[in-house]
Kinemage of the C-alpha trace (Angstrom):
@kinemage 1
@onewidth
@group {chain A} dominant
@subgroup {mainchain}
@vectorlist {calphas} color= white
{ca unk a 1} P -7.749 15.329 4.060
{ca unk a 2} L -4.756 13.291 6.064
{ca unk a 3} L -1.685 12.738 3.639
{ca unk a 4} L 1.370 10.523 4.454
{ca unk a 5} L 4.773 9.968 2.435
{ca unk a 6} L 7.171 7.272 2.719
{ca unk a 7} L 11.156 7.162 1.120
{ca unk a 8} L 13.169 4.411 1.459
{ca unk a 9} L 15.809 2.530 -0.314
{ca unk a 10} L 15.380 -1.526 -0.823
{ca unk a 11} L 17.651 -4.135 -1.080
{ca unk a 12} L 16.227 -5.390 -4.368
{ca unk a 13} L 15.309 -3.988 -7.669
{ca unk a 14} L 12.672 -1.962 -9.167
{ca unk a 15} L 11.064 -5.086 -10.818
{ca unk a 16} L 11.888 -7.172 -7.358
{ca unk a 17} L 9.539 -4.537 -5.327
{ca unk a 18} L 7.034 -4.366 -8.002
{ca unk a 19} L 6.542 -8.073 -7.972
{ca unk a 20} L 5.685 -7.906 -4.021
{ca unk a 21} L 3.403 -4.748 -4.099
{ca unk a 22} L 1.538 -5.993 -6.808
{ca unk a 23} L 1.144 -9.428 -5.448
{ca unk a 24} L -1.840 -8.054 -3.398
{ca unk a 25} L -3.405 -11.313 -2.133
{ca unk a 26} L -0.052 -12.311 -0.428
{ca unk a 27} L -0.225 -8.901 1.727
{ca unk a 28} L -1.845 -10.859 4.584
{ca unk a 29} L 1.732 -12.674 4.927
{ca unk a 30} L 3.471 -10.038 5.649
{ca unk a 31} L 1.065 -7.079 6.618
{ca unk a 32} L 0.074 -7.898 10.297
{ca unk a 33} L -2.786 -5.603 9.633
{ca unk a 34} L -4.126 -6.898 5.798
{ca unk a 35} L -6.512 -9.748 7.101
{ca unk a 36} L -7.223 -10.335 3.243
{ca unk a 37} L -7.426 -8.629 0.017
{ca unk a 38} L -9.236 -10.638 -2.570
{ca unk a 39} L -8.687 -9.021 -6.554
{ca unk a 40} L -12.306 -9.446 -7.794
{ca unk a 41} L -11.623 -7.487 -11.492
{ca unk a 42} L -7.777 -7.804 -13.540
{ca unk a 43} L -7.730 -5.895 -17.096
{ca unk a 44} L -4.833 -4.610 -18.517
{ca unk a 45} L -2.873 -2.865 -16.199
{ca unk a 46} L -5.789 -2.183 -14.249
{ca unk a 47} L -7.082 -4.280 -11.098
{ca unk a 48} L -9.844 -3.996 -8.623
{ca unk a 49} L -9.801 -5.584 -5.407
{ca unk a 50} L -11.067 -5.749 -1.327
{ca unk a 51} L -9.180 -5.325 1.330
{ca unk a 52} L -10.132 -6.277 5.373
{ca unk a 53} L -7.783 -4.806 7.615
{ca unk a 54} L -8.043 -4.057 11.173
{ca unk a 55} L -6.743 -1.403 13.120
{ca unk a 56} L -7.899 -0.715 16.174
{ca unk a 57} L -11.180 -2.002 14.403
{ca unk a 58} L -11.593 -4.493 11.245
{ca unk a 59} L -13.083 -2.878 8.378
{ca unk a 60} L -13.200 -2.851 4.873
{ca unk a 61} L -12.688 -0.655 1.442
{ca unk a 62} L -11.898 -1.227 -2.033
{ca unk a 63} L -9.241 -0.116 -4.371
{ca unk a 64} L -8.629 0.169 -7.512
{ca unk a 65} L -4.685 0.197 -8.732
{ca unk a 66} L -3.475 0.932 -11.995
{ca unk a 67} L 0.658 -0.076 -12.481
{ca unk a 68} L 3.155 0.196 -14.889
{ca unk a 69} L 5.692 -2.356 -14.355
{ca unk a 70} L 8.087 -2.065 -12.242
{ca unk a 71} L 7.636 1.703 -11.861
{ca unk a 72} L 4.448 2.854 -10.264
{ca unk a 73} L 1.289 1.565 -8.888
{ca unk a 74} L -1.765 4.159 -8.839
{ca unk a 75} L -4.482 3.252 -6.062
{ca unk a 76} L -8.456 4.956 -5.948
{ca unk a 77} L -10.756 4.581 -3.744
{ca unk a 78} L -13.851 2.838 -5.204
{ca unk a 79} L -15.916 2.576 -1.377
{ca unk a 80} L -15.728 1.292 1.862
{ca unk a 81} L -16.886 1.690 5.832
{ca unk a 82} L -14.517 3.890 6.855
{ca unk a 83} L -12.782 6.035 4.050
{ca unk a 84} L -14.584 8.588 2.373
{ca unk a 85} L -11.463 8.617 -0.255
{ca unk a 86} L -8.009 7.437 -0.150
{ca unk a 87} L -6.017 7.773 -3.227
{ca unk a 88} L -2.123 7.415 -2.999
{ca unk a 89} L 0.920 5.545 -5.063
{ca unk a 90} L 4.014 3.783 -4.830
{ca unk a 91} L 6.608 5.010 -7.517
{ca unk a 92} L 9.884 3.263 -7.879
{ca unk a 93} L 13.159 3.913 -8.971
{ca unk a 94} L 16.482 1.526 -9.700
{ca unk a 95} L 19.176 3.206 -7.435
{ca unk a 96} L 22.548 1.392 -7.854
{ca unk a 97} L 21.330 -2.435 -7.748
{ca unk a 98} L 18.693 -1.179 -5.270
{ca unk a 99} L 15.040 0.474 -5.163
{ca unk a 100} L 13.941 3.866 -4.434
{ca unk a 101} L 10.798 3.629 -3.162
{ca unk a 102} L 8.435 6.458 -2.821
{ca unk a 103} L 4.734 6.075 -1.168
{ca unk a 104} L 2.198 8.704 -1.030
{ca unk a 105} L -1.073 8.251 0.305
{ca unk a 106} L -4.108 10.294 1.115
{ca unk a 107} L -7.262 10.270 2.903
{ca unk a 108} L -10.504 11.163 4.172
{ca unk a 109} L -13.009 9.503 6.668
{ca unk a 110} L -16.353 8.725 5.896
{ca unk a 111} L -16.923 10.231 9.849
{ca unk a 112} L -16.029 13.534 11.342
{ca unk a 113} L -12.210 12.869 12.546
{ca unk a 114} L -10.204 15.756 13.793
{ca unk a 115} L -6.745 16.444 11.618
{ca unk a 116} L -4.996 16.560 14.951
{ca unk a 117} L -6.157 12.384 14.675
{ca unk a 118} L -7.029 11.933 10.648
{ca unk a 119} L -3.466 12.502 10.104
{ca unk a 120} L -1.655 9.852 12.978
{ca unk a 121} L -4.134 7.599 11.957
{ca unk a 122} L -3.233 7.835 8.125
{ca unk a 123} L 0.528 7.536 9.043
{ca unk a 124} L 0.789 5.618 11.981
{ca unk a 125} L 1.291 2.334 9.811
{ca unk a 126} L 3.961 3.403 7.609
{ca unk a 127} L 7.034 2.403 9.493
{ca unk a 128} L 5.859 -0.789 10.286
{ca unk a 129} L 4.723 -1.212 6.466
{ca unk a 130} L 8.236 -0.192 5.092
{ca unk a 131} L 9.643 -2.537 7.914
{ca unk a 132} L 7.529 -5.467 6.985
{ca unk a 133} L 8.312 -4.971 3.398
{ca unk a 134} L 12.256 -5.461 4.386
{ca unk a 135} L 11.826 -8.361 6.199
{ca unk a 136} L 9.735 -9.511 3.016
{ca unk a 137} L 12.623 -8.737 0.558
{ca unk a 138} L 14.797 -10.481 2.629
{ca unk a 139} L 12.929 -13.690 3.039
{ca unk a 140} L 11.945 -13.753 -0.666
{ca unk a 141} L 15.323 -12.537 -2.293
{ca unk a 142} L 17.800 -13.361 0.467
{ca unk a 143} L 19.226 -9.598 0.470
């Protein structure tokens, strides 16, 4: 199993980031890599949705998150072509008029990959991602 964590402070609030993370469908606009993510099932606190993304190929999984407001957001793998599981979270925390931002995340391929690669490949993204996110907060909130 390849894990990958994230921490980084935002120029925004706790209920600022939520509203962007949990805005799923709008990923494409800022995610280079989210080609769409379409939320088929919303209950509660609970939603179910599809994501196509491509990295180095375009595939497809589905996730299903579970959040509490402008705290955390709980994702599970429900299936998909290339994960065999990929569980992870985003937890959030007001800092000082900002957001402390937390992102775990791991997974397993549905094909043989070596951890030497499992790992990069689980990672590799999360840079960019926090980056992207950023730019997002700025464009959105002005900060």
């Amino acid at each position: 199993m390849a894990t990958a964590r994230a921490e980084e402070i935002f120029n925004c609030t706790a209920e600022e980031f939520f509203k962007i993370i949990s805005d799923y469908e709008k990923y494409p606009e800022f995610l280079t890599e989210v080609k769409s993510v379409k939320v088929y099932k919303n209950v509660g606190n609970t939603k179910e949705m599809e994501y196509h993304v491509s990295l180095i190929k375009t595939f497809k999984y589905k996730l299903k998150a579970t959040e509490v407001p402008n705290k955390s957001i709980k994702f599970e793998f429900i299936g998909g072509d290339v994960f065999k599981t990929m569980n992870g979270s985003w937890t959030l925390k007001d800092q000082d008029g900002k957001c402390a931002v937390v992102y775990k995340v791991e997974a397993s391929f549905g094909v043989f990959v070596p951890d030497a690669i499992a790992k990069p490949l689980v990672s590799a993204n999360l840079p960019m991602m926090m980056t992207n996110l950023k730019k997002r907060i700025k464009k959105i909130y002005g900060k």
